[in-house]
C-alpha positions as CSV (number, residue, x, y, z in Angstrom):
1,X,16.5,135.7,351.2
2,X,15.1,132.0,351.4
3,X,13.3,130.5,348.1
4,X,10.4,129.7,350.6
5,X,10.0,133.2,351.1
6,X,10.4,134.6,347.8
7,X,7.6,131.5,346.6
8,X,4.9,133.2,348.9
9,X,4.6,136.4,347.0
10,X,2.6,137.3,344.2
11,X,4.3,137.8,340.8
12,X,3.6,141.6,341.0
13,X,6.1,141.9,344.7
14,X,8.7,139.4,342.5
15,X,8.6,142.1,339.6
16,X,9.1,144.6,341.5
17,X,11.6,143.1,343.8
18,X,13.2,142.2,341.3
19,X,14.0,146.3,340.2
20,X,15.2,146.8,343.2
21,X,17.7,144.1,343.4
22,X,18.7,145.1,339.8
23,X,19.1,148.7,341.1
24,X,21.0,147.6,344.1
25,X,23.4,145.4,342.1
26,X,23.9,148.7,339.8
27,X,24.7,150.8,342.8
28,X,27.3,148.1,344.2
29,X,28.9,147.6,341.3
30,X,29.0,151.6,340.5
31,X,30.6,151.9,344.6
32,X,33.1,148.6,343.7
33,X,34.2,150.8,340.6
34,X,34.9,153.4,343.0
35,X,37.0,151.6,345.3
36,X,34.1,152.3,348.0
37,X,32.9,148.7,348.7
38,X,33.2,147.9,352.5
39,X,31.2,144.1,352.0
40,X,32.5,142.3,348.5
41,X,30.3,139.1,349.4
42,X,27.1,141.7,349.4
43,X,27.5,142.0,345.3
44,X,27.5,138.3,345.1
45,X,24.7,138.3,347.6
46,X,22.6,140.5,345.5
47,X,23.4,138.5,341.9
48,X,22.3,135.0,343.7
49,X,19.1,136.9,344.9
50,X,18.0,138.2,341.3
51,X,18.7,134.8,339.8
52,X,16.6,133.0,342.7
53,X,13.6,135.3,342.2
54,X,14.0,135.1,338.5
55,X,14.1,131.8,338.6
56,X,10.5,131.5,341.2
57,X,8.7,134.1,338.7
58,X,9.8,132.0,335.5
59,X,8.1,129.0,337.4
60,X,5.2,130.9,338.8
61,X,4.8,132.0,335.3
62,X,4.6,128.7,333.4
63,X,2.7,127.1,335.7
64,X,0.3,129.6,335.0
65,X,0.1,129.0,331.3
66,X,0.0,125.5,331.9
């Protein structure tokens, strides 16, 4: 997912895509536990993700208080 992407959508989609990356890292983790991860480079994947969106609605955020 590309930062120019992610910047296009409204805060509500970030929120919410946000969940679901945090739900998709839980369930990686939970299958790497397990011994049941085909793709390693998928769970890093995922954590890069969250940060980047974090990241866009922490900016579309204070740009809107400013």
């Amino acid at each position: 997912m590309k930062a120019n992407e992610i910047r296009e959508l409204p805060v509500e989609d970030l929120v919410k895509k946000i969940d679901s990356l945090e739900e998709e890292h839980f369930n990686l983790r939970f299958q790497a536990r397990m011994g049941q991860l085909t793709n390693p480079i998928q769970l890093r994947d995922v954590k890069k993700n969250i940060a980047r969106v974090k990241t866009i609605l922490n900016e579309k955020r204070a740009a809107a208080k400013a």
